[in-house]
C-alpha positions in Angstrom: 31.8 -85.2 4.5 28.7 -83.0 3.9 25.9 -82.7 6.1 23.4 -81.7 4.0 22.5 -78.4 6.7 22.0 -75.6 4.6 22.3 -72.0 5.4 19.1 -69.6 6.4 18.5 -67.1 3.6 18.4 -64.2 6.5 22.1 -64.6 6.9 23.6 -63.5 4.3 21.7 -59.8 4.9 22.8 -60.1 8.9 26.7 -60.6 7.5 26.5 -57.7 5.6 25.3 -55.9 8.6 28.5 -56.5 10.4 30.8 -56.6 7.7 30.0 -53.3 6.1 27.2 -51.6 8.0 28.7 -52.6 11.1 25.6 -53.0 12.9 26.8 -55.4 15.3 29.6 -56.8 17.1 28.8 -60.5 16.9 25.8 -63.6 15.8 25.5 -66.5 17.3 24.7 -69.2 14.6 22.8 -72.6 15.4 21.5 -75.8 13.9 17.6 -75.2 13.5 16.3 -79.3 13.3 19.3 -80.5 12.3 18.7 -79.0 8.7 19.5 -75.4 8.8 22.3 -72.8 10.3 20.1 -69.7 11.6 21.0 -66.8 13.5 20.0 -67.5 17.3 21.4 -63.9 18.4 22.9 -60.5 17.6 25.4 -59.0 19.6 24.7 -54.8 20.0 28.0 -52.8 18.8 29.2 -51.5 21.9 29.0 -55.2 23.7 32.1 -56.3 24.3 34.2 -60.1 23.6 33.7 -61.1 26.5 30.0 -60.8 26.6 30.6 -63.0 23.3 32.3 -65.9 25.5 29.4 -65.4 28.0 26.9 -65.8 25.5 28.6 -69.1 24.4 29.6 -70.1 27.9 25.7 -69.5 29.3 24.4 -71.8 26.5 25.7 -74.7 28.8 28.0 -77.5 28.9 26.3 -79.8 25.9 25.6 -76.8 23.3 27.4 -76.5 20.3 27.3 -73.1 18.1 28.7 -70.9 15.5 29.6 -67.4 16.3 30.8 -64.5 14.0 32.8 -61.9 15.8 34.2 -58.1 14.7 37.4 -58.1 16.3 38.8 -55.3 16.9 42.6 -55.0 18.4 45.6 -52.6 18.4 49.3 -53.4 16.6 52.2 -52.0 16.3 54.8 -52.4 13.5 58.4 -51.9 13.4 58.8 -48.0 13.4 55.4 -46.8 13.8 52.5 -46.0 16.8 49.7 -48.7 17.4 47.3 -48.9 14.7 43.7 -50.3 14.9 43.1 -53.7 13.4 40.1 -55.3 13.0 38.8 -58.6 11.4 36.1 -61.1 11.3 36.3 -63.8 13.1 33.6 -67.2 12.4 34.2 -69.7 15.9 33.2 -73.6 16.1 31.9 -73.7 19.4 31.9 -77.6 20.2 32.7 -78.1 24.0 34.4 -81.5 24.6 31.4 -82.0 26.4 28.6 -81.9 24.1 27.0 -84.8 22.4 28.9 -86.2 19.8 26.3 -86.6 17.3 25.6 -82.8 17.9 29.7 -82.4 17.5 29.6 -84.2 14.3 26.3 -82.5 12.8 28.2 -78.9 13.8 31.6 -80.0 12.3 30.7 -81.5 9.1 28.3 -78.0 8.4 30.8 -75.7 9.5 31.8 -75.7 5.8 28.2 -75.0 4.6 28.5 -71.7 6.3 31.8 -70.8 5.7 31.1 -70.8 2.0 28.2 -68.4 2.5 30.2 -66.2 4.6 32.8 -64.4 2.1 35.6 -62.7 3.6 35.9 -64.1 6.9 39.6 -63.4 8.0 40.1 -66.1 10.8 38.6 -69.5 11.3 38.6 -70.5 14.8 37.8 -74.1 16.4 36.8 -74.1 19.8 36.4 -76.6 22.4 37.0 -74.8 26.1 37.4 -71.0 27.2 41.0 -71.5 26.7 40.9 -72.2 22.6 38.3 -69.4 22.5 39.9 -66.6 25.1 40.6 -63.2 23.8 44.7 -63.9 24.2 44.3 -66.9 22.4 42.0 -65.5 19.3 44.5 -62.1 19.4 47.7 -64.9 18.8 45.4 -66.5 15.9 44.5 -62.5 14.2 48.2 -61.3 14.8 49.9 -64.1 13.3 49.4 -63.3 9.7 49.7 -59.4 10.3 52.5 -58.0 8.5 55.0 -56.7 11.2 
């Protein structure tokens, strides 16, 4: 089921920022009058994940939100040193707590922005700290590393 939101022509230019330029560490995405995903905030380079999660967390209880990360990790395979990984990460922030109207607007237009957003490596849905903790989004990013 579509929702109809569409996606802010400033995005795509933002993305490439991160992706390529690597600008910045993470946006924060939100629902701009329940027609349109917009960037609400850019996260600097040298800010960290958890200043992501406090971003999300400070929203509040009843706020919903999309958030692109650049994660970066270390990995070791069979026989060598650690190796720096990195990949993009797009979240569905949707606390259990939040509205469901505003749950059901964010997940039916999560789609809409996905499809704008080429090359994202890892989808994560998030509805508490634990889904959306660094351990937990590390599992999700090492999973389908070769080892």
């Amino acid at each position: 089921m579509a929702s109809g939101v569409t996606v802010a022509d400033g995005i795509q230019k933002a993305y490439s920022d991160i992706k390529t330029g690597k600008k910045y560490r993470y946006m924060i995405f939100y629902i701009k009058d329940e027609k349109e995903i917009d960037i609400e905030k850019f996260g600097e380079r040298d800010e960290t994940y958890d200043d992501f999660l406090n971003c999300l967390s400070s929203l509040g209880p009843d706020k919903c939100r999309y958030g692109l990360y650049d994660f970066e990790y270390e990995r070791s395979f069979q026989g060598t040193s650690e190796s720096k990984m990195n990949k993009l990460i797009l979240m569905s922030w949707c606390p259990d707590t939040a509205k469901i109207k505003t749950k059901m607007l964010y997940s039916t237009s999560f789609n809409a922005l996905k499809q704008a957003l080429e090359g994202i490596q890892k989808y994560i849905q998030a509805t508490d700290m634990s889904e959306a903790s660094y351990e937990s989004v590390l599992e999700k990013c090492t999973a389908s590393d070769r080892a």
